[in-house]
C-alpha positions as CSV (number, residue, x, y, z in Angstrom):
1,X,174.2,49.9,137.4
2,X,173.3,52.9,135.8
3,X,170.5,55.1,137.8
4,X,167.6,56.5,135.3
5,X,164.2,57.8,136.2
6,X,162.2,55.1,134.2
7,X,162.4,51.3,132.8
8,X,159.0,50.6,131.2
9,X,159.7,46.9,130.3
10,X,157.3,45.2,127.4
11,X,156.4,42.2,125.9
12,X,155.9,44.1,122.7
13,X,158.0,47.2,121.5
14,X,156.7,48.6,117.8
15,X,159.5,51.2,117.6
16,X,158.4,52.6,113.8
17,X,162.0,52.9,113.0
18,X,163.4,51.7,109.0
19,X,162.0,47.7,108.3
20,X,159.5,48.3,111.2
21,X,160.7,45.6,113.6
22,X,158.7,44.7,116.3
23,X,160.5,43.9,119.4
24,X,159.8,40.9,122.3
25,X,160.7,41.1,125.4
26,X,162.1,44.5,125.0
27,X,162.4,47.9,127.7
28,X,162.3,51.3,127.1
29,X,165.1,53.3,129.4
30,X,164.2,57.2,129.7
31,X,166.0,60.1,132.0
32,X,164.5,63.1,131.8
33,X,162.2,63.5,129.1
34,X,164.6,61.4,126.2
35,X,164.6,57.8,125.6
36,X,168.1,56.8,126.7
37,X,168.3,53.2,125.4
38,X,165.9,49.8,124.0
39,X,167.2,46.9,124.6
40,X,166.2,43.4,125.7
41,X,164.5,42.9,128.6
42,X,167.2,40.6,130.8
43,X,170.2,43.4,129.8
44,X,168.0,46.1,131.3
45,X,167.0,44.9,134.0
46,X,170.9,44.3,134.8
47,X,172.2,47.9,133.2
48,X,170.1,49.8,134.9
49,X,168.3,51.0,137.8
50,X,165.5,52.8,137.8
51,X,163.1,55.4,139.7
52,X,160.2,54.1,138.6
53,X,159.4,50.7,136.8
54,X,156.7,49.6,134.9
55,X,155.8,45.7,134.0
56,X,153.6,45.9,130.8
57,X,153.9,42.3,130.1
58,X,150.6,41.8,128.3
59,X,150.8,45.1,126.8
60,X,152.7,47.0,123.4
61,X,154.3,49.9,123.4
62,X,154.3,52.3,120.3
63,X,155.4,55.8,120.0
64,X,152.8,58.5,120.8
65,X,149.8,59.1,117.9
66,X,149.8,62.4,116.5
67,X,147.0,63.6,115.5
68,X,147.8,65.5,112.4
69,X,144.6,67.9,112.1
70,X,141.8,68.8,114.6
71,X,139.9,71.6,115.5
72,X,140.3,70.9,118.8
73,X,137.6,73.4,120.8
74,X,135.0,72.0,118.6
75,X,134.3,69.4,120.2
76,X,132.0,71.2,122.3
77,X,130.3,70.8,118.7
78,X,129.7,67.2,119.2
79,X,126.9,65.8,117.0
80,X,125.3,69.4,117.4
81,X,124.5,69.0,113.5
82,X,124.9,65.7,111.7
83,X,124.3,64.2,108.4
84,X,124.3,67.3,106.2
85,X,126.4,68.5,103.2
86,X,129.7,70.2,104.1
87,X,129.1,73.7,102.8
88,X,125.5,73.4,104.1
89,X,126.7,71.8,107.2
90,X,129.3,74.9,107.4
91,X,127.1,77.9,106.6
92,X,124.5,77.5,107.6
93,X,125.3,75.5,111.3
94,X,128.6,75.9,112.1
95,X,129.5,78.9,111.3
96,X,126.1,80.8,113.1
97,X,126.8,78.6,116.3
98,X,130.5,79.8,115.9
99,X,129.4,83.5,115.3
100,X,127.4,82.7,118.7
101,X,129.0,80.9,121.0
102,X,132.9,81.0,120.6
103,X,135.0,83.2,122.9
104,X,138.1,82.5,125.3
105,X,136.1,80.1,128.0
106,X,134.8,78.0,124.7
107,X,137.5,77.8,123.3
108,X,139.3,76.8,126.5
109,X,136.4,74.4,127.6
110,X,136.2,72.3,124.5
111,X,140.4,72.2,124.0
112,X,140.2,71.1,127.9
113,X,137.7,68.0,126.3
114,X,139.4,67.4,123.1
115,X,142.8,67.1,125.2
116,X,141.4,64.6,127.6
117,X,139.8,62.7,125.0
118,X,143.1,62.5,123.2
119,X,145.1,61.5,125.8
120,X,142.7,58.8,126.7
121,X,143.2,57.2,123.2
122,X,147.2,57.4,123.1
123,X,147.7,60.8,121.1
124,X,150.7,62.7,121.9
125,X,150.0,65.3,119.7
126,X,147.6,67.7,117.9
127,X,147.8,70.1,115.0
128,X,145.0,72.2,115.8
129,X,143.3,75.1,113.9
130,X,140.9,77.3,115.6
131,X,140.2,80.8,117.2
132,X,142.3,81.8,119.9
133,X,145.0,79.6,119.7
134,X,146.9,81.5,122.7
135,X,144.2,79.8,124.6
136,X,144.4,76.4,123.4
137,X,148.0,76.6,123.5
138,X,148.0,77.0,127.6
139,X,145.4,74.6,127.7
140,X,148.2,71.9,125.8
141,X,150.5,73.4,128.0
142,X,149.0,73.1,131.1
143,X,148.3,69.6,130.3
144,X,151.5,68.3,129.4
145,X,150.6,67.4,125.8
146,X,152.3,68.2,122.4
147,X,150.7,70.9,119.8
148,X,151.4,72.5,116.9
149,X,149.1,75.8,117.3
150,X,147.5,77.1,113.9
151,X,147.7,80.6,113.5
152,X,144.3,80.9,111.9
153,X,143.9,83.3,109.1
154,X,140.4,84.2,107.0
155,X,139.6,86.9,105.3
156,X,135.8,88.0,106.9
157,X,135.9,88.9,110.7
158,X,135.1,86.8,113.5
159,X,135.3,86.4,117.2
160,X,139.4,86.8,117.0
161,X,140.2,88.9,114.6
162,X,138.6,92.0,112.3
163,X,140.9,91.5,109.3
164,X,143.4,88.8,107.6
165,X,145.9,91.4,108.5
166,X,145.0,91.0,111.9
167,X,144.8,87.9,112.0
168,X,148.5,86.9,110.9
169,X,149.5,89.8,113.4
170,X,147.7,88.5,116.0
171,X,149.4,85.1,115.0
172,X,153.1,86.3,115.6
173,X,152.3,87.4,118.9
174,X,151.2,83.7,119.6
175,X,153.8,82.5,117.7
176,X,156.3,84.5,119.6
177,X,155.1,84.1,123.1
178,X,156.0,80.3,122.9
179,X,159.0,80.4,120.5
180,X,161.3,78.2,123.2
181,X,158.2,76.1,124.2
182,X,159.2,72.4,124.6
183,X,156.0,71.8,124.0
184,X,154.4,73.9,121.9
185,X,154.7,74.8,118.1
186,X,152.7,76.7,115.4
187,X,152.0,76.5,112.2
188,X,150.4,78.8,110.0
189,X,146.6,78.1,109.2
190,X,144.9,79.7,106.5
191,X,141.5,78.3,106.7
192,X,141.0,77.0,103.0
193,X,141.6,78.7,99.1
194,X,137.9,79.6,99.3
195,X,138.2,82.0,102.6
196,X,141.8,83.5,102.0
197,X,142.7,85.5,99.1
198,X,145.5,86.0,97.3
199,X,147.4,88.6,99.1
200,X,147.1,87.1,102.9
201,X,148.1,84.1,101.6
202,X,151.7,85.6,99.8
203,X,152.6,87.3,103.3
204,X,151.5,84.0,105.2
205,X,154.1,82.1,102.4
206,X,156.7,84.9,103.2
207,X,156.3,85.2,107.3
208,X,156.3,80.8,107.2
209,X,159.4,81.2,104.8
210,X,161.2,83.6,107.6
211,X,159.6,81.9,110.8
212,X,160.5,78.5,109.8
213,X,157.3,76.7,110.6
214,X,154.8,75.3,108.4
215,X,151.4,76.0,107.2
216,X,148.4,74.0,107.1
217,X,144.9,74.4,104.7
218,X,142.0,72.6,103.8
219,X,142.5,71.8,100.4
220,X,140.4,70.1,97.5
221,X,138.3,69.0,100.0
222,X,135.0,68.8,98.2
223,X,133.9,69.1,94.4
224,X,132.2,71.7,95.2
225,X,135.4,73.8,96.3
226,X,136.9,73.1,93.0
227,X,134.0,73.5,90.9
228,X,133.0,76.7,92.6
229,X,136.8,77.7,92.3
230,X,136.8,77.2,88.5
231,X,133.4,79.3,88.0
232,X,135.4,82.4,90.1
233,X,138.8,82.4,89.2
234,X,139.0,79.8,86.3
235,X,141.8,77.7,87.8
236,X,141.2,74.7,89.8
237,X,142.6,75.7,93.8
238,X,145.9,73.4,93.9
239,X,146.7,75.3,90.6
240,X,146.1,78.7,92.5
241,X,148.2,77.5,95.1
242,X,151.1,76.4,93.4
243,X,150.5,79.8,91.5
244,X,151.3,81.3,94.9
245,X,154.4,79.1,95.7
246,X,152.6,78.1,98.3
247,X,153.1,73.9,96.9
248,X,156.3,73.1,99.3
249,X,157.9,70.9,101.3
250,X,155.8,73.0,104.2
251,X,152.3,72.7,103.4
252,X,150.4,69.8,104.7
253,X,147.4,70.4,102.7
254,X,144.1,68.6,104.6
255,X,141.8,65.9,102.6
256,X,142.4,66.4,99.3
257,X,139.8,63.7,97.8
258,X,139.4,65.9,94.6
259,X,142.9,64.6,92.7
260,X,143.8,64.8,89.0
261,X,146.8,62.9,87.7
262,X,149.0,66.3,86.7
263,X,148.0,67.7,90.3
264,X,149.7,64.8,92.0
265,X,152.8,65.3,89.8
266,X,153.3,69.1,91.4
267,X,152.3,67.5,94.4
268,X,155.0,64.8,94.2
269,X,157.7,67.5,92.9
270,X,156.8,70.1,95.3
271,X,157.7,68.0,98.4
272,X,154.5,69.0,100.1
273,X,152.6,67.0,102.7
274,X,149.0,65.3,102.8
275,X,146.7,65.1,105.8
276,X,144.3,62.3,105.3
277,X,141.1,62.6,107.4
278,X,138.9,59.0,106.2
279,X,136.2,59.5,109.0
280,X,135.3,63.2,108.2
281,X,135.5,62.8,104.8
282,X,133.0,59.8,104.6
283,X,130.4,61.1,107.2
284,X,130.3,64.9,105.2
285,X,130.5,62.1,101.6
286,X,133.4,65.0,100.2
287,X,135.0,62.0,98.6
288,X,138.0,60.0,98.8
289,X,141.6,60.9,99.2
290,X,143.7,58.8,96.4
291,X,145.9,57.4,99.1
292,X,147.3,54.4,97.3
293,X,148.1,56.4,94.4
294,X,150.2,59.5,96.4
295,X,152.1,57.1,98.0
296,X,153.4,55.5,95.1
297,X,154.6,59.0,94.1
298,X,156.5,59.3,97.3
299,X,153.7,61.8,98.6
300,X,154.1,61.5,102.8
301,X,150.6,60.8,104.1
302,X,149.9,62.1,107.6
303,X,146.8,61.0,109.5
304,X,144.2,63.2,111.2
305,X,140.6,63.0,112.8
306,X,139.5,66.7,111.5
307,X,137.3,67.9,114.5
308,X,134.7,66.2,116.7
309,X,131.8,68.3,114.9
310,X,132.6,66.0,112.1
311,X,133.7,62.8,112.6
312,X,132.6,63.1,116.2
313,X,135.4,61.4,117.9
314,X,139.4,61.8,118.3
315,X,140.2,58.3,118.1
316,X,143.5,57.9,115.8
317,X,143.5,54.2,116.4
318,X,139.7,54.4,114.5
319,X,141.3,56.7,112.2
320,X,144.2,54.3,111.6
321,X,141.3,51.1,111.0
322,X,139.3,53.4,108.5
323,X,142.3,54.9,106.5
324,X,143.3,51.5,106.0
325,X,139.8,49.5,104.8
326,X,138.9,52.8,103.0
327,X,142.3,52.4,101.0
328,X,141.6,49.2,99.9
329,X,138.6,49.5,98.9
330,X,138.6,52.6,96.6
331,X,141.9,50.8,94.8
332,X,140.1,47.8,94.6
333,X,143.4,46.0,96.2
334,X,144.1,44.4,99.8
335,X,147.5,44.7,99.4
336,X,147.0,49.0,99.5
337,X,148.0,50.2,102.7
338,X,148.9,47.4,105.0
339,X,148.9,48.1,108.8
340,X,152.3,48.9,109.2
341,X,152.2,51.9,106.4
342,X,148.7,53.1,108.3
343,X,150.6,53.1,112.2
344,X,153.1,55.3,110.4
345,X,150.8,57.5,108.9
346,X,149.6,58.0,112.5
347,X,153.0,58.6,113.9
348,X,156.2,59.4,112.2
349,X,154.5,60.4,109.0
350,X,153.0,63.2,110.9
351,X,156.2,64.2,113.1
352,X,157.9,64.7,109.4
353,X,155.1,66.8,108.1
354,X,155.1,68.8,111.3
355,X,158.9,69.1,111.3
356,X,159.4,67.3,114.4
357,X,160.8,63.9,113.2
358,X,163.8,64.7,115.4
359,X,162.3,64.6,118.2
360,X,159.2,62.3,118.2
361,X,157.2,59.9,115.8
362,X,159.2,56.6,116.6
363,X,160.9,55.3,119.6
364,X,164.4,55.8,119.6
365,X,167.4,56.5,121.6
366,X,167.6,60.5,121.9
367,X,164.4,60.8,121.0
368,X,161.7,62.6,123.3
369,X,160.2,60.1,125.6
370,X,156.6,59.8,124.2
371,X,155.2,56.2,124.7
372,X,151.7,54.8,124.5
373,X,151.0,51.1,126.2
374,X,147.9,49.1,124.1
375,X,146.9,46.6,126.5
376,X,146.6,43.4,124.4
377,X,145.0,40.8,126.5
378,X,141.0,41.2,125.9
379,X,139.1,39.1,124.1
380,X,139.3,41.5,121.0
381,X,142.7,40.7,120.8
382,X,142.8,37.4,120.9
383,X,144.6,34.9,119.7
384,X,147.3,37.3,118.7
385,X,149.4,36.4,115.6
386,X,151.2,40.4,114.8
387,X,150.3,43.2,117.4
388,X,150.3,46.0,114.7
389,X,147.8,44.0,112.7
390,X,146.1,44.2,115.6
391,X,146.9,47.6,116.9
392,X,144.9,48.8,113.4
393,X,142.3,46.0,112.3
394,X,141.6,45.0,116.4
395,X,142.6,47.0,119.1
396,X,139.9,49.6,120.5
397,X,141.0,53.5,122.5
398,X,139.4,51.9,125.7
399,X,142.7,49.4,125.1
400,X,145.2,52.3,126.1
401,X,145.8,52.4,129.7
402,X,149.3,54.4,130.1
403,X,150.8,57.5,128.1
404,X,153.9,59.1,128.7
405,X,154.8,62.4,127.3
406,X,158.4,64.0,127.1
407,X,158.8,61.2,129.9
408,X,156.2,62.5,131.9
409,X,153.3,60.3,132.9
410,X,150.1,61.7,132.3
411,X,147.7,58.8,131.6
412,X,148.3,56.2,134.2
413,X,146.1,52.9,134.1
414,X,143.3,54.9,132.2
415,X,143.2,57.8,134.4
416,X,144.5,61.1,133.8
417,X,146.8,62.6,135.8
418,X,147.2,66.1,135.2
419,X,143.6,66.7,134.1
420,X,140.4,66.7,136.2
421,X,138.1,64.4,134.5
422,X,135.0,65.2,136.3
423,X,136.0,69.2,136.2
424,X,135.9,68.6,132.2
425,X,132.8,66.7,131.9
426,X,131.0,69.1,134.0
427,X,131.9,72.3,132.6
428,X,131.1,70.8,128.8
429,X,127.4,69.7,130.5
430,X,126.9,73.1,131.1
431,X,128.3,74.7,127.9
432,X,125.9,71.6,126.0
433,X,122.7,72.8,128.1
434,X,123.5,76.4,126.7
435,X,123.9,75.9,123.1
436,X,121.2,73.2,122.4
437,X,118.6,75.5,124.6
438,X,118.7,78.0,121.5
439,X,119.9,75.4,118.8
């Protein structure tokens, strides 16, 4: 028998590999942090023999969510300022409470929450974009969870940075301090087309061109944005973008509900990516990403929960269950966007937008060991017919009792273990009693 560190034996394994099988009766093998093997149940048991063995026979097994936009820090934000415009909602709450109250210990308070959360609802991984992103990226770090760091850039001064200039310089240090990281990533983040001009965003193109990592924008995210856009500049923003040669296979451009036809032409010829956000987008009403319709142009489709200030939770199975029904409804077709195409939105989808389909996004042999078990036996889930339909139309975050990450176990029968629960819970209390006092 071959000795490995972990068998996690299932009586479901949703691999998201090509004609999305799912497997019964199935075990995961792992050494290290990679996934060595999958393979029935009865041959692993006999093939190998493992350090640690897990029974999960009521449970599925899917790769880790990733979570393809948040602001993570903001969840210290949490239903501070709901049911209001976006550009309202932005200028005149956000952004004063951000002018106010953001500096390293936010920052690393509310990425300390937004983590936990996360981890509680089977995420593996989070692109994030927000101040100080050296900060959040110890906080991932610490905590043994995937991120792709944005290296915020806008053009008026803030908390981190003076300058657009400083910001992208500010950026390579960050990107440069955790180039080897295992864990840890960046992508560039220009905030949106209406806070970055035109020359920060040509040297962001060039340094993403030379660093090799992506970049990641809010894009045609309200009617507004475009209509103001057109007023100012006389072109609609995708058009300024593309303009830019920023339309490549390295943007992921966030929410996009404001789509013409010849827009989603470039976008299809361009190779670049789309971040769907459903929640966000329906609680600030900024409209409806044309999801049906970009994937029949071959568009990839990632999945993300934007931040807590706006959707207010983290939850990608929710975000799975409203991307989904949303889809359906605004083509008028139940066939749009079964639950198979919405689980890979939420995993592999966003590993190839990300540029990390190599190493997560589906369960595979060589792949990094990042595993999420869905405990199926509740009521909710039962009688139970096909888990994925499940895993999107029935299965809640409470449902998620383990999560392993690059093989390493760090939510273990609903309790973190790398994380101090109470620790996090306290310190955003306090942070809370401060900002409503004066809100």
């Amino acid at each position: 028998m071959t000795p490995i560190d972990t068998l996690l034996h299932a009586r479901w394994i949703i691999p998201v590999t090509d004609g999305d099988p799912c497997l019964l009766d199935h075990s995961i093998a792992i050494q290290e942090d990679r996934i060595v093997e999958i393979l029935p149940t009865e041959a692993a048991r006999s093939r190998y023999r493992a350090n640690v063995e897990h029974d999960f026979s009521r449970h599925a097994l899917i790769p880790g969510l990733i979570n393809a936009h948040t602001h993570a820090a903001m969840s210290l934000f949490r239903g501070l300022s709901d049911d209001i415009p976006l550009m309202d909602w932005l200028q005149n709450h956000i952004w004063p409470a951000e002018s106010r109250w953001v500096n390293e210990d936010f920052v690393q308070c509310g990425t300390e929450l937004a983590v936990a959360e996360m981890l509680r609802s089977g995420t593996t991984c989070f692109n994030d974009m927000y101040f100080f992103p050296d900060i959040t990226a110890h906080v991932a770090k610490k905590a043994g969870i995937r991120a792709c760091v944005g290296l915020i850039v806008i053009d008026f001064p803030t908390v981190w940075a003076s300058s657009a200039d400083e910001y992208i310089e500010k950026g390579i240090a960050v990107h440069d301090s955790f180039r080897n990281d295992e864990l840890i990533r960046t992508v560039f983040a220009p905030h949106a087309p209406y806070t970055v001009s035109d020359e920060p965003l040509e040297k962001i193109r060039s340094f993403a061109h030379e660093m090799d990592i992506p970049i990641t924008m809010h894009v045609h995210e309200t009617a507004h944005e475009v209509e103001e856009a057109l007023e100012k500049t006389g072109v609609r923003p995708l058009q300024r973008l593309h303009g830019l040669g920023l339309l490549n296979p390295s943007l992921l451009a966030v929410h996009m509900t404001q789509l013409q036809q010849d827009e989603i032409d470039i976008l299809s010829n361009s190779g670049c990516h789309v971040v769907h956000c459903p929640e966000s987008n329906l609680k600030l009403a900024s409209g409806f990403c044309p999801v049906s319709v970009l994937h029949d142009h071959g568009i990839n489709i990632a999945l993300g929960t934007d931040g807590a200030a706006s959707n207010n939770d983290l939850d990608m199975l929710g975000e799975m269950r409203c991307a989904a029904l949303v889809a359906k409804g605004v083509a008028a077709d139940p066939t749009v966007l079964p639950a198979t195409a919405a689980l890979r939105m939420a995993t592999i989808n966003g590993a190839i937008a990300l540029g990390i389909d190599d190493r997560v996004g589906s369960l595979e042999a060589g792949k990094h060991a990042d595993v999420v078990a869905v405990n199926m036996n509740s009521i909710e889930t039962t009688p139970l017919y096909d888990p994925v339909s499940h895993l999107v139309y029935s299965c809640s975050r409470e449902q998620v009792s383990d999560v392993w990450i690059a093989g390493r176990h760090v939510l273990k029968d609903r309790v973190l273990t790398g994380l101090d629960e109470d620790a996090i819970r306290r310190q955003a209390q306090q942070w809370s009693q401060k900002i409503g006092s004066e809100d």
